[in-house]
N, C-alpha and C positions, 0 to 999 in steps of 0.2 A: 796613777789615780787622778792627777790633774789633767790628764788628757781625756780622761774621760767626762770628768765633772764636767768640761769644758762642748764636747760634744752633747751632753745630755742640756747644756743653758742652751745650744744653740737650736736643738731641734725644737723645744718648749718655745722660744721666739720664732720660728718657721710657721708651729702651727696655727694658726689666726689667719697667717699670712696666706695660707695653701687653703683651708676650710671656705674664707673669704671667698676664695679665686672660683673654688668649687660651685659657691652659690651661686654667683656671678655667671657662671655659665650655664648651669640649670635653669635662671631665668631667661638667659639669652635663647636657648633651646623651647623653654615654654612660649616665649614671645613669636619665634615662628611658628608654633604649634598653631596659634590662637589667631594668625594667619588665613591662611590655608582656607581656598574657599572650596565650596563645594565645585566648581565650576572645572578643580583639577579631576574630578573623575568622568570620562565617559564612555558612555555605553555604545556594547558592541553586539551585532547582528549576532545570534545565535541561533540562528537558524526558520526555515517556515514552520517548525509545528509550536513553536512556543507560543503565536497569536494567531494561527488560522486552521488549528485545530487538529482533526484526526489527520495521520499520513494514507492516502488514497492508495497510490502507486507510486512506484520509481523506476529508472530508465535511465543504464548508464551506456554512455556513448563506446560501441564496442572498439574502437582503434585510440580512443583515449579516457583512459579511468579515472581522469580530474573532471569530466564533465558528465556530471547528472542534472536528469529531468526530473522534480517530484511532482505529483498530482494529489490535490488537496482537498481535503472534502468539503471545507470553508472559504478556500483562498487561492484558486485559482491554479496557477502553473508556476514553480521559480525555476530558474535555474542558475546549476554555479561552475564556474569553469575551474576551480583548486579545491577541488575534491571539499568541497562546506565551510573553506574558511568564511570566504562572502558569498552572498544569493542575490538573485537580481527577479522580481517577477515580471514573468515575460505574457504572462495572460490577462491582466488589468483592466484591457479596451475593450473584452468579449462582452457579452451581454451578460452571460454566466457567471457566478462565482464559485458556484459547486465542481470540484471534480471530482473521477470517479478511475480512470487509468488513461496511463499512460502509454506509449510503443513506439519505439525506433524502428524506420524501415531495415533491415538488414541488410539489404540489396543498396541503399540508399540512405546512410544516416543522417542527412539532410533534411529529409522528409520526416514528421512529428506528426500521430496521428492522437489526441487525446477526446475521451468519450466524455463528456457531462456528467453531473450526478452521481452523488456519491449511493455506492450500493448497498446499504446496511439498510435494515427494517426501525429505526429509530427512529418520534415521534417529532425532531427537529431535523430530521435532515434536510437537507439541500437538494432542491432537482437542478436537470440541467435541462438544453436545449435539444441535445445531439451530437453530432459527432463532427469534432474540426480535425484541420488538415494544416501543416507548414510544412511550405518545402523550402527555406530558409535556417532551418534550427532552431524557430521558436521566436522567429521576428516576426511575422507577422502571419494570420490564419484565417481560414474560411471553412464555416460551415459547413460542411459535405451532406444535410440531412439527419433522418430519423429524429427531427426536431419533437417526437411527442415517443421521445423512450423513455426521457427523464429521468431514469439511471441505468449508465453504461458501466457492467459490470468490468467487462475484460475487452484487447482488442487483439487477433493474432493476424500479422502480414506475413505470406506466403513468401518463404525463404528467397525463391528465383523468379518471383515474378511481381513487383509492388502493385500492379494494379488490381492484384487480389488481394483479398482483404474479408479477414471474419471478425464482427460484432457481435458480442454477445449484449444482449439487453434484458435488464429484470424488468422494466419496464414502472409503470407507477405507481406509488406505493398508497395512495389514500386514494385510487379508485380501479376499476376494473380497464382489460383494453390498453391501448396506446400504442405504439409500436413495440412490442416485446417478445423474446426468442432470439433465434441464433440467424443474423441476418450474414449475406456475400456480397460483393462488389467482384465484378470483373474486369472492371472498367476506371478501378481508380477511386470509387465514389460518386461517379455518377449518377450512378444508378442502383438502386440496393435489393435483392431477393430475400424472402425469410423461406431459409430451411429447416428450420426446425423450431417447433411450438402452435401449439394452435388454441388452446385453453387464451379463456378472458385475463386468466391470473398466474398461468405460467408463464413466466420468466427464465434466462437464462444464467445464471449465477458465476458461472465457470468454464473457462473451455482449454483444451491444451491438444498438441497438433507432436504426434508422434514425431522423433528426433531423427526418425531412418529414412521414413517413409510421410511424405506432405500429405499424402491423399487420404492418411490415417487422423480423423478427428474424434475427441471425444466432448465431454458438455456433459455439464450437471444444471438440470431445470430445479425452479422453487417456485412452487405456489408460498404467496403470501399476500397479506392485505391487512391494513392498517386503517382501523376508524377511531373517533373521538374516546370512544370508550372499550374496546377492545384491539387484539392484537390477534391474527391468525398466522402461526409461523409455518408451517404446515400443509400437504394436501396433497392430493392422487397423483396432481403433475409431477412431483418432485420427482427426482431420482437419475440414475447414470447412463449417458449414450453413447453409442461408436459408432462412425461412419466413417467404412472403407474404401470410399469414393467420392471423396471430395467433399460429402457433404450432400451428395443427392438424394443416399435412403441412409436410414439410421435404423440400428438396434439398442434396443433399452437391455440394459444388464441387471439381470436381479438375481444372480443364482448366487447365495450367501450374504444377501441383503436382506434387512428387517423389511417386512413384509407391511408394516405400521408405515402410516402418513409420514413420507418423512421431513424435513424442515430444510435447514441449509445446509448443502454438499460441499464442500471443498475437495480439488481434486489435485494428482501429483504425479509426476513418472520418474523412474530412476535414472540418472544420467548412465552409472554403468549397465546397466541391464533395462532396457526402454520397453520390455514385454513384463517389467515389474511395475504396476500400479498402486497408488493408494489413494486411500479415498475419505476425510473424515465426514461423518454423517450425524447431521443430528437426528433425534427420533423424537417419542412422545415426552410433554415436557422440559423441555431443554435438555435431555440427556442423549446420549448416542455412544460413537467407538472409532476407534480406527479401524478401516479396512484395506486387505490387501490382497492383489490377484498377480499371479503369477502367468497368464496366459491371456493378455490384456484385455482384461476386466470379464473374461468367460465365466471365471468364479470366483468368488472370496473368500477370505477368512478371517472373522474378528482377531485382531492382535491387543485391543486394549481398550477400557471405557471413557478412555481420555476424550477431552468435549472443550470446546471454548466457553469461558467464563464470564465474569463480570454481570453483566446485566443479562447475557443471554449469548450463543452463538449465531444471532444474527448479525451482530455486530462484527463478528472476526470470521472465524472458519474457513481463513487459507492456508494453504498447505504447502509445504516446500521440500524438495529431498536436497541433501547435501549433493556435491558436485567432487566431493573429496572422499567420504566411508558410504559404501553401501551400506542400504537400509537405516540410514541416520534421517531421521526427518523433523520441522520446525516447524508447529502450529502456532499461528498470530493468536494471540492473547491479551491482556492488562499489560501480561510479560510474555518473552515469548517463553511457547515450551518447545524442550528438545526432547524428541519421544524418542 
């Protein structure tokens, strides 16, 4: 009993002692709190679309997949060599700030072919000049022409031979004319041909170059035109092409296409099976569907009334097929969809 009594005086004289100690250190702990300046946080690069806007294109260097090109519809060109930890922009000096895609030579990943002007029907967008060139990786570029396209939608470089080269251009959006259609180079960019388009207000929106065969091209044209007070997304140009020769004659495809004006095409080919096409299409209204042909692009068949969103599919309506499950495809959206 007296051993206890005696442990219970001692703990009662502890307490004070230990509570004390306690506060003592709580305000020790406050006192650096109160410290602390702002000056310990800072900020890290997270990337080009957080301040230059919509993403245009991208272009990943194919023998190393830490280094991508993006094309900016606000902000020029970055690139990053660790896969987006940091970005560096490499297009700054041009005259331009709008861009519009991107393209690695294949033959040559040295060479960087990026087109101006962002492609969208949007009443802010950005034009460009035309079409540059770096055979450096994006150190330094030259103008190659078609300075009055003002938006370069797509650019495709001929797998074995870089001094071929196909442009696609929508051409200008708040007037008729300019250099618009589906332009070639044989020569590198010297010198440029337009193969296809001959309308004041068709444009070229889309182009994609069979996986088997080079000399198979396809291309989806858009009429459109944009003034103060209206918006024409639409018109008789629109619609899907093939050329089985490089590019010298073309056939228009409409067996299982709306028959209606139609708006903006996005188009797409299947990595496993490259005679399966798709196609999304807008139509009257901003609505449309997906389409698909099995006998490239001879005939279609709607598979769904899936349409890009937001403000319209002028804005988005590109198409992607998976590289991994047949028939899995991703329309650019707000968000993307996976149809």
């Amino acid at each position: 009993m007296k051993r206890l009594l005696i442990l219970l005086f001692a703990f009662f004289l502890l307490m004070p002692f230990n509570a004390d100690a306690q506060r003592k250190r709580n305000q020790k702990d406050d006192s650096k709190n109160q410290k602390v300046s702002l000056n310990a946080f800072k900020l890290r690069n997270v990337g080009p679309a957080f301040l230059s806007g919509r993403i245009a294109d991208i272009a990943i260097h194919p023998n190393n997949e830490n280094v991508w090109y993006v094309a900016v519809g606000s902000g020029g060109v970055w690139m990053t060599e660790n896969a987006g930890t940091t970005w560096n922009p490499i297009f700054d000096n041009q005259p331009t700030y709008s861009t519009g895609s991107i393209t690695i030579d294949p033959s040559n990943p040295s060479i960087i072919w990026v087109g101006s002007g962002e492609n969208v029907g949007g009443r802010h967008v950005g034009y460009g000049d035309g079409v540059y060139r770096s055979s450096d990786g994006g150190k330094t570029w030259k103008n190659m022409g078609l300075k009055n396209s003002e938006h370069i939608s797509e650019i495709i470089v001929h797998p074995d031979d870089s001094n071929v080269v196909y442009v696609a251009s929508q051409g200008p959006l708040w007037s008729s004319g300019g250099e618009r259609g589906l332009f070639k180079t044989i020569d590198g960019g010297q010198s440029w041909n337009k193969i296809l388009g001959g309308s004041e207000w068709t444009g070229v929106t889309d182009i994609m170059m069979d996986s088997r065969h080079s000399n198979i091209i396809y291309a989806a044209t858009w009429d459109r035109h944009r003034t103060v007070a209206a918006y024409m997304g639409g018109g008789p140009g629109s619609g899907i092409h093939r050329s089985d020769d490089n590019g010298n004659t073309w056939k228009k495809l409409t067996n299982g296409i709306p028959k209606s004006n139609l708006g903006k095409i996005g188009i797409a080919m299947s990595y496993q099976d490259p005679d399966v096409v798709y196609a999304a299409v807008e139509t009257d209204r901003t609505k449309g569907g997906i389409y698909r042909s099995e006998d490239r692009g001879e005939s279609w068949k709607k598979m769904s009334n899936t349409v890009s969103g937001g403000t319209g599919p002028h804005y988005y309506q590109e198409l992607y097929t998976s590289p991994h499950k047949f028939d899995r495809l991703y329309l650019m959206n707000v968000q993307i969809l996976n149809i």
